[in-house]
N, C-alpha and C positions, 0 to 999 in steps of 0.2 A: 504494500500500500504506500503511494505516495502522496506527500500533500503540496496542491499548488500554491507557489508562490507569486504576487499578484504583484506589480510593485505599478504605481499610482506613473501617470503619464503627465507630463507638467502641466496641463491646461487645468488635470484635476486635480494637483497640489496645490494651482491659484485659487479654486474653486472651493476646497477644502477650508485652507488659510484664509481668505478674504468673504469666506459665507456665513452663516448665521448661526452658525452650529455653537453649542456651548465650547467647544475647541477654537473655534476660529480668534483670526485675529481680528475680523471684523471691520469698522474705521479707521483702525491704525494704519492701516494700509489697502489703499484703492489700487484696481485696476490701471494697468496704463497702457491706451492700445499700442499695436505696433507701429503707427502711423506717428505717433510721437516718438521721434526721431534725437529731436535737440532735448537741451534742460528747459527750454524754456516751455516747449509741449509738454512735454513730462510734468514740473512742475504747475502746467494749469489745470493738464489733465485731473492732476490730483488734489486739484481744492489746496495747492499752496501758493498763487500769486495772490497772496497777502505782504505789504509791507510792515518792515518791523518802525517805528517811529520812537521819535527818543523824546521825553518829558521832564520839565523840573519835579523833584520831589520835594515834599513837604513833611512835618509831622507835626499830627495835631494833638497839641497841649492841652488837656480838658481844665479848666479851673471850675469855680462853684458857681459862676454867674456867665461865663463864657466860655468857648474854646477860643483858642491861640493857631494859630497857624503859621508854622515857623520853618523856613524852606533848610533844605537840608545840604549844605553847601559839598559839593564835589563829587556831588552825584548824581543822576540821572536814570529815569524807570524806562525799559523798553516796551513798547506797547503794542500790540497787533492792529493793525490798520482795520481791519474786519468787524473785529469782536468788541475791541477798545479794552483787551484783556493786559494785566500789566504779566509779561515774558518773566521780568526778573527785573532788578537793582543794578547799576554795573556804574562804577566811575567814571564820568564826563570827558577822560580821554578815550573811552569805550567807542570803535565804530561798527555800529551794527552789519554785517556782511548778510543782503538781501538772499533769498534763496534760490532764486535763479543765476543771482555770480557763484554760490557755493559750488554748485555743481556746472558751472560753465565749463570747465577743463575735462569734465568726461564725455562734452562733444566728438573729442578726437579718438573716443573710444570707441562710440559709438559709430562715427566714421570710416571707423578702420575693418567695419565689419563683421569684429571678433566678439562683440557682446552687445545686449541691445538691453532697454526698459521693461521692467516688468510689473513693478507697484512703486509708489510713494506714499506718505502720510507725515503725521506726526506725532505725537506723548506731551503729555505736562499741558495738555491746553495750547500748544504749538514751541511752548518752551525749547524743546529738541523735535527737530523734523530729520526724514531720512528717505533714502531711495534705494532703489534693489533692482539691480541691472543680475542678467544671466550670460555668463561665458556660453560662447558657441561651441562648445567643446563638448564632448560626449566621456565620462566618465562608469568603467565597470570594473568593481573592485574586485580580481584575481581571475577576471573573465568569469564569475559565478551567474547566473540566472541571477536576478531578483535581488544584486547589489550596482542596482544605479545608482551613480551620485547626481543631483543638481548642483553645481557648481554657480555658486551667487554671489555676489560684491553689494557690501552695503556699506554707503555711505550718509553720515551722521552730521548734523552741525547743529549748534547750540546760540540760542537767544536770550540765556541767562548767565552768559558771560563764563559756565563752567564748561564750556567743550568747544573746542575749535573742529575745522572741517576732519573729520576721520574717518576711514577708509577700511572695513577690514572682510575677508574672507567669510562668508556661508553655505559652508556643506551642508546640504542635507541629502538623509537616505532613502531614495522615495519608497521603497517599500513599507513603512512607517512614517516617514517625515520627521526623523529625530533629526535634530539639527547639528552636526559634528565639526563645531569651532574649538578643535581642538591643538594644545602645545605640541608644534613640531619640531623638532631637532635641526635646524638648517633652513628654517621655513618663518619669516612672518603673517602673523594671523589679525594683527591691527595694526596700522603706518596714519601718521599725520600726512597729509595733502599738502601742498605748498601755494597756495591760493596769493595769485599776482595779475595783472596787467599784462603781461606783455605775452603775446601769441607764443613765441619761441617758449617761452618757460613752460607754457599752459602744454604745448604737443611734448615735452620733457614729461611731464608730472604725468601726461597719460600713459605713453611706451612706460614710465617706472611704475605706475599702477598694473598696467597690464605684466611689467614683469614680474613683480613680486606676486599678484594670484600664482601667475602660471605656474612659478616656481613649487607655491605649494600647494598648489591640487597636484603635480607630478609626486613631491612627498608624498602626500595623502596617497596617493593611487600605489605606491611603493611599501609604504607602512602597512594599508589596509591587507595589500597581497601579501606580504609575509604575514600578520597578523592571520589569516585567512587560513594559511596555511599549518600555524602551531595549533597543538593538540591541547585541551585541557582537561582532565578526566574531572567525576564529582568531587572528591575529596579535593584536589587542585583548587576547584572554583570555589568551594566552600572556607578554604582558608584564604583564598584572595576576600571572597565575601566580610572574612571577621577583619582582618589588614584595613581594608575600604571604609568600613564603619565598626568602628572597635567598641568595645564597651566601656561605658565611663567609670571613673572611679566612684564605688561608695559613696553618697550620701546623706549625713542622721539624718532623719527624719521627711525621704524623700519622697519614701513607700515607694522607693525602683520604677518611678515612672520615665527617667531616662534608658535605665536600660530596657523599658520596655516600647519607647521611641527606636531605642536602636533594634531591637529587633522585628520592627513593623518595617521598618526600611529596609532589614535583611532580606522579610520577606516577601517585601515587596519586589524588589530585584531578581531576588532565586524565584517569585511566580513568569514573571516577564522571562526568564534565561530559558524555566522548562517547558511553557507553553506558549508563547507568544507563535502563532501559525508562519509569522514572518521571519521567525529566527528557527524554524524548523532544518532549514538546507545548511546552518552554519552552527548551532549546535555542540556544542563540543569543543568548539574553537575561541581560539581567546578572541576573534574579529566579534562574537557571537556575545561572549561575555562583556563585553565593552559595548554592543549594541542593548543590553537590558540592563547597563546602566544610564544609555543616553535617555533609553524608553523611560525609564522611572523619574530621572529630570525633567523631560520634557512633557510630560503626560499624567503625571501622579503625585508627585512632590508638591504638600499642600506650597500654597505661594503668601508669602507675607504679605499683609493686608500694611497699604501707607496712605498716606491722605493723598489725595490729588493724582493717585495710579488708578485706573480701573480693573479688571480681570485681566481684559483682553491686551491691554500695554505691559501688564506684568507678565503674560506668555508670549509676547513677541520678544521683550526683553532677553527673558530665559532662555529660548531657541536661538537667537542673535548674537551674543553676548557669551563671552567668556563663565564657565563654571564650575567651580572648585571641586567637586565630586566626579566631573568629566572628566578633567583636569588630574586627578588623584588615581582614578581609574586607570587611563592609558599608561600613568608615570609606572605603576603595581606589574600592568598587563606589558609592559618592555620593559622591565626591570632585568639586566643583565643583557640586553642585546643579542645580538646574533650567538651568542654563548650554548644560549639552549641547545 
């Protein structure tokens, strides 16, 4: 008896991502047809030619018979042209970078043929906006059935003065859609952009954006196949399992409800390694063991609740974004290199 393995076709990993489903990402990211070409389609397609506008600040002093209103000197509030939302706070030497200059430099990416738009949006009330271009490249990890990669570049810039334009790599595995932003030996996975004026620098920053993916989805594609390849029997995964999420020290008076945190996420994991239908063909293998730890981050790990995140910006985030358990996972799952 064999079980098929189904691995999702990008139109319905947008469809997934950007639908209505309690999963999706919903408003964080719209569609952008293929006919938006430039940044400046891209970002209208996507509900962001909004300017950002800069404000004096003030702070108001309550007294018992009045308020006071007393400007706040050397600083300045960013505001969204749209909403009349304030972005953030930033010092008056601050200049806001609109969002169609952010991404002006990935014209000549998208010119070159080798990667084209696929969503934009933004988080925080537009605080941080971002865009997700797809490599034209076709990625399969160890030539297996049912380990396609979509290979994605997201790029990020910030309106509350905490994040300049950023740039970093998004694997994801379609068979699941776990998102694998993970630490490569030889490979960057986030790069600041160099955002200027002058043509010549803009078609530099693009050839070095498109060489630093490249570089590391060829890792990826290198790692995933020898990982693909090592064997892991139960006993093996189960002590990778206790290394991964270890058990805390004693507590007085805790009544062990962390070690019984840590063994809901044990078992969480080991359900995803032994049943998951999509990790069926690779089972066994540490590529397999590293695939139901992304499942478990990206689909089950409750998500801290913050003021001014919604659900659905807290699981873009977590799919996007570097994370320490992914992160901890790979380091365990190549621990010793080719040694094995």
């Amino acid at each position: 008896m064999t079980t098929e393995v189904v691995s999702y076709a990008v139109e319905e990993a947008e469809r997934l991502w950007l639908g209505r489903t309690p999963e999706a990402w919903g408003d964080v990211v719209r569609i952008v047809p293929e006919e938006a070409r430039d940044a400046a389609s891209m970002v209208a397609a996507a509900g962001l030619d909004w300017q950002v506008e800069q404000h004096p600040v003030e702070a108001v002093i309550e007294r018992e018979y009045q308020s006071l209103r007393v400007p706040v000197p050397r600083h300045v509030a960013n505001v969204r042209s749209d909403t009349r939302a304030v972005l953030g706070v930033v010092g008056d030497g601050y200049e806001p970078l609109q969002n169609a200059a952010a991404f002006v430099f990935c014209d000549a990416i998208t010119d070159s043929g080798r990667a084209h738009w696929i969503g934009a949006g933004s988080t925080r009330g537009g605080a941080r906006v971002h865009a997700l271009m797809r490599l034209d490249r076709e990625i399969r990890i160890g030539g297996e059935e049912g380990e396609d990669v979509l290979p994605l570049l997201c790029f990020r810039n910030g309106h509350d003065g905490g994040l300049a334009v950023t740039v970093s790599v998004v694997p994801f595995r379609l068979a699941c859609l776990n998102g694998m932003l993970l630490p490569i030996e030889g490979a960057q996975r986030t790069w600041k952009a160099r955002h200027t004026a002058n043509v010549e620098a803009k078609l530099a920053d693009a050839r070095r954006t498109l060489g630093i993916a490249w570089r590391y989805y060829d890792e990826l594609e290198r790692l995933g196949e020898r990982l693909i390849r090592e064997r892991i029997d139960g006993r093996e995964f189960e002590r990778f399992l206790a290394r991964l999420v270890p058990l805390p020290d004693p507590v007085p008076d805790e009544g062990g409800r962390a070690v019984r945190n840590v063994e809901r996420v044990r078992e969480a994991i080991r359900t995803a390694y032994r049943a998951a239908p999509d990790l069926e063909h690779v089972r066994g293998t540490r590529w397999g063991a590293l695939q139901a730890v992304t499942a478990y981050v990206d689909h089950v790990q409750p998500t801290r609740q913050r003021a001014g995140r919604t659900a659905a910006e807290a699981r873009f985030e977590r799919q996007t974004e570097p994370q320490p358990l992914k992160d901890r996972a790979l380091a365990l799952l190549t621990e010793g290199g080719e040694e094995r």
